[in-house]
Backbone as ProteinMPNN parsed JSONL, in Angstrom:
{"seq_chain_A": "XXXXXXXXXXXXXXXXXXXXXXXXXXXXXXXXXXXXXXXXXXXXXXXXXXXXXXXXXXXXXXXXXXXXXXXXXXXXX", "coords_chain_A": {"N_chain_A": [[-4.808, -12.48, -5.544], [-5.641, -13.431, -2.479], [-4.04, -13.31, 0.463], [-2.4, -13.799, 3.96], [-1.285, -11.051, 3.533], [-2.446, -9.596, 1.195], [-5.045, -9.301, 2.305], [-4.225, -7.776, 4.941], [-2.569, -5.635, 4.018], [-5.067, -4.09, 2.576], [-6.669, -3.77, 4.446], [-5.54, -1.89, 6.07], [-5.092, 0.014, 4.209], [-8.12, 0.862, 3.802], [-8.812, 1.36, 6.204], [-8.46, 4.363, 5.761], [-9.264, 4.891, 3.367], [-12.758, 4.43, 3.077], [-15.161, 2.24, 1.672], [-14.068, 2.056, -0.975], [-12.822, -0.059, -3.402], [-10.394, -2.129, -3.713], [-8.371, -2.356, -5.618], [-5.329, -4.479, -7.081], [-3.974, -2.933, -9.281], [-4.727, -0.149, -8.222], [-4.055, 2.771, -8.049], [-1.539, 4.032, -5.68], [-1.657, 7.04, -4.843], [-2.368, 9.996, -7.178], [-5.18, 9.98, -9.24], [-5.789, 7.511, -7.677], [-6.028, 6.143, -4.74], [-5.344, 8.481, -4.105], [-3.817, 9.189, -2.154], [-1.289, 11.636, -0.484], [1.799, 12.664, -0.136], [2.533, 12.496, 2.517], [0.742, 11.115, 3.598], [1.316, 8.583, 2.297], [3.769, 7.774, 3.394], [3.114, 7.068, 5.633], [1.316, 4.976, 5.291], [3.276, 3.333, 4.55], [5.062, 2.989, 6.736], [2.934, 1.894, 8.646], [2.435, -0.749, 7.472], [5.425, -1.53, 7.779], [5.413, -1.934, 10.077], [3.809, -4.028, 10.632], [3.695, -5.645, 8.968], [6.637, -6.728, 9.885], [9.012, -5.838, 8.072], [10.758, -4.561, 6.104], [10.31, -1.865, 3.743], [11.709, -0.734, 0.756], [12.91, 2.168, 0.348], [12.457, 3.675, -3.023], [10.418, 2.647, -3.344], [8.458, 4.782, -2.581], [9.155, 6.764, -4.636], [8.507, 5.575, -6.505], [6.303, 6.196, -9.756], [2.838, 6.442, -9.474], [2.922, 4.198, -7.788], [1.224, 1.042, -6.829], [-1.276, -0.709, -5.144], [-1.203, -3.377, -5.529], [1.736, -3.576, -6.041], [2.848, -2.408, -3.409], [1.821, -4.529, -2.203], [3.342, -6.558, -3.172], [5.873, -5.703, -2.631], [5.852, -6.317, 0.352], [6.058, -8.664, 0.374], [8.385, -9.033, -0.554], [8.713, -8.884, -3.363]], "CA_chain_A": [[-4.629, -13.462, -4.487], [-6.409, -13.232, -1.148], [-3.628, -14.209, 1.262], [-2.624, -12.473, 4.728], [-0.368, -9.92, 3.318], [-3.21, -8.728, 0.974], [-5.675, -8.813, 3.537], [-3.795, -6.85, 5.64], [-3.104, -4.197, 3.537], [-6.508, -3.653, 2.391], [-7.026, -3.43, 6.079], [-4.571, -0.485, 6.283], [-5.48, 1.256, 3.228], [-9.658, 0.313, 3.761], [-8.936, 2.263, 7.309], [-8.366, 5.52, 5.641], [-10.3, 5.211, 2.507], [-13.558, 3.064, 3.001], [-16.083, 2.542, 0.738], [-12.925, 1.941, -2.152], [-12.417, -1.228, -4.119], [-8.959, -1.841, -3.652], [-8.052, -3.572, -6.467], [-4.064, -4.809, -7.318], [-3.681, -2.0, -9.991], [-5.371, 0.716, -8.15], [-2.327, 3.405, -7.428], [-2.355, 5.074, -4.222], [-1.712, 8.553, -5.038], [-3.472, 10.496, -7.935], [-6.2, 8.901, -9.968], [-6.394, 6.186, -7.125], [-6.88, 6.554, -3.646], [-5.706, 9.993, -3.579], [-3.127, 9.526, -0.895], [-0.422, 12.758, -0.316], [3.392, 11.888, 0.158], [2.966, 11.933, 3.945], [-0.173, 9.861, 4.005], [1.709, 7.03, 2.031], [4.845, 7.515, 3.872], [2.604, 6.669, 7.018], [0.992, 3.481, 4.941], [4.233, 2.438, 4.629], [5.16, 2.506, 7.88], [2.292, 1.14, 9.114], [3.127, -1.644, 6.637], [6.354, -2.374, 8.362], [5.482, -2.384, 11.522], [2.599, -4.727, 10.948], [4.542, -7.595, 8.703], [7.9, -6.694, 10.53], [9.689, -5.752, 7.022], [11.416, -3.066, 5.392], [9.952, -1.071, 2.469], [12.96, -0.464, 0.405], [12.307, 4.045, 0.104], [12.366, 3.936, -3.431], [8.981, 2.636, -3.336], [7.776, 5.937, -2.199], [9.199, 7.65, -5.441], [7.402, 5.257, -8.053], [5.217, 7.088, -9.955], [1.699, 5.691, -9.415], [2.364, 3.079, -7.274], [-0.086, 0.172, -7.17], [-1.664, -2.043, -4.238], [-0.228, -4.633, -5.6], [3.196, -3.33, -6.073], [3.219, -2.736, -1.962], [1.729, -6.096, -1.552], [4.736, -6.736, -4.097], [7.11, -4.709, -1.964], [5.64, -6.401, 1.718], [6.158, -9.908, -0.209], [9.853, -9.381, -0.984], [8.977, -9.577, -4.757]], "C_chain_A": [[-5.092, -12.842, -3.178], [-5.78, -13.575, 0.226], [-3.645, -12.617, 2.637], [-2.654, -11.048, 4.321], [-1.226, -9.063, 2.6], [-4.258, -8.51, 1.723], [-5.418, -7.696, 4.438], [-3.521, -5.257, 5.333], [-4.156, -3.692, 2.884], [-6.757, -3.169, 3.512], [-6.362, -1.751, 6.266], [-4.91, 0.095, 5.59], [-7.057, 1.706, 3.691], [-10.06, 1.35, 5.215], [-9.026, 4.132, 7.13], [-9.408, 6.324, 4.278], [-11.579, 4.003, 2.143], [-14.879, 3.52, 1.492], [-15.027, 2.403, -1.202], [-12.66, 0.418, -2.835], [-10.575, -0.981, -3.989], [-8.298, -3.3, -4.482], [-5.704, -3.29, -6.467], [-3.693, -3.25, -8.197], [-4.001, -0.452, -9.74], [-3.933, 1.63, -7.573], [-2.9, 4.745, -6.521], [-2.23, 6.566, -3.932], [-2.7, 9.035, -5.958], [-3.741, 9.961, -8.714], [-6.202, 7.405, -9.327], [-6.948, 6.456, -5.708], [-6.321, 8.156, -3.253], [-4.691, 10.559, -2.618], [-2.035, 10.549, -1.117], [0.97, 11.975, 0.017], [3.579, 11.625, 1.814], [1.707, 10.702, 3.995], [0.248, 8.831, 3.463], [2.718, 6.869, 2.738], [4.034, 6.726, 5.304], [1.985, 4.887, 6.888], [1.851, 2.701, 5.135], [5.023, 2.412, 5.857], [4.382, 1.541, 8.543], [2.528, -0.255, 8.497], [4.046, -2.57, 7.091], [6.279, -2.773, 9.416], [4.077, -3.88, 11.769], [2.746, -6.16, 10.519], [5.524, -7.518, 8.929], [8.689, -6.695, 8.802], [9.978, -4.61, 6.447], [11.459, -2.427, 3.918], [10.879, -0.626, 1.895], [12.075, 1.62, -0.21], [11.743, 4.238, -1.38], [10.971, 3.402, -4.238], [7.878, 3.697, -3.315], [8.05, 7.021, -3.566], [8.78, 6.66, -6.8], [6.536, 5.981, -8.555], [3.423, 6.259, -10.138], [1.797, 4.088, -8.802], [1.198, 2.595, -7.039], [-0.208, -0.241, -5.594], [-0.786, -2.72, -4.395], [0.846, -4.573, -5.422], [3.684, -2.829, -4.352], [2.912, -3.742, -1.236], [3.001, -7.006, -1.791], [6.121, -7.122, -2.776], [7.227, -5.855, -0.71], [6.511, -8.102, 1.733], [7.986, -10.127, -0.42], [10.212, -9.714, -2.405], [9.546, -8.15, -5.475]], "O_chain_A": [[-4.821, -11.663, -2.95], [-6.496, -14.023, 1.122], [-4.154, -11.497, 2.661], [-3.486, -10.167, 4.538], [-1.177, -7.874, 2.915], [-4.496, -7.311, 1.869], [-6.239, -6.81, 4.674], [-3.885, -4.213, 5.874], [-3.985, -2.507, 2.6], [-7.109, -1.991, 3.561], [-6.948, -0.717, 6.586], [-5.264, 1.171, 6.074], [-7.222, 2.9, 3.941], [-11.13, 1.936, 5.38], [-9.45, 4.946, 7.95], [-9.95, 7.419, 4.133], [-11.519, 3.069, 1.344], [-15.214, 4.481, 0.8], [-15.494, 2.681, -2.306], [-11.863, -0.123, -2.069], [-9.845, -0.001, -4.135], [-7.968, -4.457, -4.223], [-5.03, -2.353, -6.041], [-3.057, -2.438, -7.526], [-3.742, 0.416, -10.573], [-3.03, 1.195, -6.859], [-3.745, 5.64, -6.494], [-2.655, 7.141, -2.93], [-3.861, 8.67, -5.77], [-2.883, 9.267, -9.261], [-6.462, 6.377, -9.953], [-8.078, 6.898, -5.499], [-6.766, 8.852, -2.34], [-4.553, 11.732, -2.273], [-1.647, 10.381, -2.273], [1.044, 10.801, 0.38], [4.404, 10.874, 2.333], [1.886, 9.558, 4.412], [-0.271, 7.816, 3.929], [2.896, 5.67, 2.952], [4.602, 5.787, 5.861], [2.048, 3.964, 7.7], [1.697, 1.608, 5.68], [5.829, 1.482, 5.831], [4.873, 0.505, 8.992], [2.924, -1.026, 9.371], [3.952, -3.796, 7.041], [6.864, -3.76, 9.86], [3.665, -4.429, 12.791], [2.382, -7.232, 11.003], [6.093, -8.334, 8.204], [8.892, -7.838, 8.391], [9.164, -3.687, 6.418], [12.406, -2.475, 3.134], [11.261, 0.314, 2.594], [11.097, 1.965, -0.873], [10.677, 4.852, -1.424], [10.602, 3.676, -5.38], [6.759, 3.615, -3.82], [7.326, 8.013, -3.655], [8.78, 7.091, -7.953], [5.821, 6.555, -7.733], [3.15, 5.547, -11.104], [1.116, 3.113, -9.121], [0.187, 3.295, -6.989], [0.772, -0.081, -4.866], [0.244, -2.829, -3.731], [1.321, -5.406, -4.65], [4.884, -2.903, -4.088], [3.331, -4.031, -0.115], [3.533, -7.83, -1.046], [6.802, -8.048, -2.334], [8.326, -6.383, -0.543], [7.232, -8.592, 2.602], [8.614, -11.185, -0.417], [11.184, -10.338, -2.828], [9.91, -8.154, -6.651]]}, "name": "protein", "num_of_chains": 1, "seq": "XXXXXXXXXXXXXXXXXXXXXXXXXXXXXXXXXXXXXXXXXXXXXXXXXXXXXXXXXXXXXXXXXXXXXXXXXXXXX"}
């Protein structure tokens, strides 16, 4: 789905790693975009401060979180 919320975070991720397909299943640590525990902690800030909402933490200890599953997260699903 193509709405703000994924827009937006494409936008946020797309800022740090361009040139990336950023598909729903792509997971943002290792074997996806690569990101380190502070560089997602910072996504997910940026995140909140951008659709005013609160990333519940234990988002940050999924193992291979997805795109989707912080579009998921941003969504309230």
């Amino acid at each position: 789905m193509n709405d703000n919320i994924t827009r937006g975070v494409h936008r946020i991720l797309g800022a740090r790693e361009r040139g990336v397909e950023l598909r729903d299943d792509l997971p943002l640590g290792p074997n996806g975009l690569g990101l380190d525990s502070i560089a997602l902690v910072e996504v997910v800030l940026e995140c909140e401060e951008a659709f005013g909402v609160t990333i519940a933490p234990e988002v940050l200890a999924l193992p291979n979180v997805t795109v989707g599953q912080l579009v998921g997260q941003i969504r309230g699903e």
